[in-house]
C-alpha positions as CSV (number, residue, x, y, z in Angstrom):
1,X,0.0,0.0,0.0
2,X,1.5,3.3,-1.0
3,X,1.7,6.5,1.5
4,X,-0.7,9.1,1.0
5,X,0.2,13.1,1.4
6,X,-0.3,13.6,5.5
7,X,1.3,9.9,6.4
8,X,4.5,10.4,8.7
9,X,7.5,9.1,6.2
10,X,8.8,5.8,7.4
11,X,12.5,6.0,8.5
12,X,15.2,4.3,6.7
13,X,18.6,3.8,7.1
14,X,20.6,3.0,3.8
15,X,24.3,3.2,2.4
16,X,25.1,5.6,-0.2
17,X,26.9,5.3,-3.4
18,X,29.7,6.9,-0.6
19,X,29.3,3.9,1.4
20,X,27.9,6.1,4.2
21,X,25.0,5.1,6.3
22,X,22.0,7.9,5.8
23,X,19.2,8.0,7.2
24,X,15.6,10.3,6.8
25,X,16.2,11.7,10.7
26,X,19.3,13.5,9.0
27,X,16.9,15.8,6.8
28,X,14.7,16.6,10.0
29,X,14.3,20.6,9.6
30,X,14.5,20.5,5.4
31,X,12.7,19.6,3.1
32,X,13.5,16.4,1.6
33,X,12.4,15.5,-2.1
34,X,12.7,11.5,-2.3
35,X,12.9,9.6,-5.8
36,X,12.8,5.7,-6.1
37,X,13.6,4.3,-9.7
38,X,13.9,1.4,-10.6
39,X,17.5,0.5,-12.1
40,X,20.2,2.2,-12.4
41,X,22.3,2.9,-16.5
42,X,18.4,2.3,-18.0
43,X,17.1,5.6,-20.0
44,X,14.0,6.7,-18.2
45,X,16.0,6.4,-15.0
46,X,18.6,8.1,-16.0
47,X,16.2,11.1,-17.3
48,X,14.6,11.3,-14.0
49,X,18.0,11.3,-11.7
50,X,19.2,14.1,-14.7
51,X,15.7,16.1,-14.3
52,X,16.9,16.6,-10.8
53,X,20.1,17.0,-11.4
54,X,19.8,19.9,-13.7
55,X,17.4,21.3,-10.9
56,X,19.7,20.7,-7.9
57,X,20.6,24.6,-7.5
58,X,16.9,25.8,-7.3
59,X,16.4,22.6,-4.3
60,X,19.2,23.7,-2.4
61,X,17.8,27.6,-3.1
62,X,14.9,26.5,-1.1
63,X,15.8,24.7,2.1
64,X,15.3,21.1,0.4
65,X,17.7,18.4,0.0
66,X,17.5,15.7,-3.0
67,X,17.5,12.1,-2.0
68,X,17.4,8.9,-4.7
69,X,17.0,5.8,-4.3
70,X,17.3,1.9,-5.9
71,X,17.8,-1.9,-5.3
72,X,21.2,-1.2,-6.8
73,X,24.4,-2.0,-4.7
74,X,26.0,0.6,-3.7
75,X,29.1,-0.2,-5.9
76,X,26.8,-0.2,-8.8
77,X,25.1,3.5,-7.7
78,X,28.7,4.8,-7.5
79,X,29.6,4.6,-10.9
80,X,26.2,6.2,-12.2
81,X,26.4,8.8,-10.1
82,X,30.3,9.2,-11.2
83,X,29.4,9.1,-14.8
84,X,26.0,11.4,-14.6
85,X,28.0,14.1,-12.2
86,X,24.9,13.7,-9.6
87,X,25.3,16.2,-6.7
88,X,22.5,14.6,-4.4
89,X,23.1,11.2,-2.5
90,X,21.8,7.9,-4.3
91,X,21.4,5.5,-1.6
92,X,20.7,1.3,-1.8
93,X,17.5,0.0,-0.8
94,X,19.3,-3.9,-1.9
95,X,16.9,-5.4,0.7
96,X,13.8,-3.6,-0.8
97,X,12.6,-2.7,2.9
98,X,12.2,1.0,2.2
99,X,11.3,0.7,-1.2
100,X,8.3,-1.3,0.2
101,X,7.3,0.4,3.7
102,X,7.4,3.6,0.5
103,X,4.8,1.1,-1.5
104,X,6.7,1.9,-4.4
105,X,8.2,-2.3,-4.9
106,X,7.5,-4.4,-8.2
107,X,7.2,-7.8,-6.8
108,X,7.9,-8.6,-10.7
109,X,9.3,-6.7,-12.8
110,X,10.5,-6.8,-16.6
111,X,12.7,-9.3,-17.8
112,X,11.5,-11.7,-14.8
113,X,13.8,-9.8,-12.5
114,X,11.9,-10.0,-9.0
115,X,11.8,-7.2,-6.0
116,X,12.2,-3.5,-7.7
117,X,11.7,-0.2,-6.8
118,X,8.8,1.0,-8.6
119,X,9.4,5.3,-10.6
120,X,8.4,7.6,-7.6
121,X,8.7,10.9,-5.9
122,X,7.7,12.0,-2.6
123,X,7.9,15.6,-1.0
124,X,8.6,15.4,2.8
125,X,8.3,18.0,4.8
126,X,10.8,19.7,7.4
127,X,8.6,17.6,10.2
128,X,8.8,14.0,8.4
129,X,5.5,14.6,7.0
130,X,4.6,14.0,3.2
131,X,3.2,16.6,1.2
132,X,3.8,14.9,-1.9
133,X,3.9,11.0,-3.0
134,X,3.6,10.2,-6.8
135,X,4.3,6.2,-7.0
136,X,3.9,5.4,-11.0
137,X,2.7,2.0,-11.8
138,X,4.1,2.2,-15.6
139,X,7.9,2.2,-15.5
140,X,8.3,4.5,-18.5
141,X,6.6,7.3,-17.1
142,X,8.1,10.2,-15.1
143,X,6.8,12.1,-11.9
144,X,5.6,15.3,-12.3
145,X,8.5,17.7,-11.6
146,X,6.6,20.8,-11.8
147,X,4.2,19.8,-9.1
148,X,7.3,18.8,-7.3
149,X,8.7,22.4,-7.6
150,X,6.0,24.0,-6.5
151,X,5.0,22.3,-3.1
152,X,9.0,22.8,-2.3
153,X,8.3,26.6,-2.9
154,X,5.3,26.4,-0.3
């Protein structure tokens, strides 16, 4: 079952592409903008993490940090961050607990590969609250970035 704006966002605790353990706790008092996709080096994902990363300077403008997140290893995550110059963390979900407490989890996904993050995008707010959750059921499709802007602005 998928969050809903008002929910309190589940903590996680994951290791980034940095091998550095992160956790939501360490965004309390920003606002946090939260992708999921679902692999990493595959087009649409790699136009969503870009999207943001073209973006980054108008999130850090406005208080917010820029979190993403996959069922990659963390090995794997450091060399597509490395080779798309991300400037936001990209963190491993490899045992698909927060991709699930986020509902955003394919149980099945293409290619018969089982347990990945579904596309998403949540907004959380400086209190751990969400303001904005967007989990997309078609993998091609991407969230909306200009509803994303404007509830950071808010």
């Amino acid at each position: 079952m998928s969050l809903k704006v008002g929910d309190k966002a589940p903590d996680f605790k994951l290791f980034s592409s940095e091998l550095k353990e992160v956790s939501l706790s360490d965004y309390k008092g920003k606002k946090l903008v939260l992708h999921f996709f679902p692999l990493a080096f595959t087009g649409t994902c790699t136009t969503q993490l870009c999207t943001m990363r073209d973006s980054f300077g108008f999130y850090e403008g406005m208080n917010a940090a820029v979190v993403a997140i996959s069922v990659d290893s963390p090995f794997a995550l450091a060399k597509f961050k490395e080779e798309q110059f991300y400037q936001f963390p990209l963190l491993s979900d490899f045992n698909k607990e927060v991709s699930k407490a986020f509902g955003s989890f394919y149980e099945e996904f293409v290619f018969n590969l089982k347990g990945v993050s579904k596309r998403a995008a949540f907004v959380i707010d400086e209190q751990g609250v969400i303001k904005y959750a967007e989990v997309l059921d078609v993998a091609t499709d991407l969230p909306d970035f200009d509803a994303i802007k404007k509830l950071v602005t808010d």
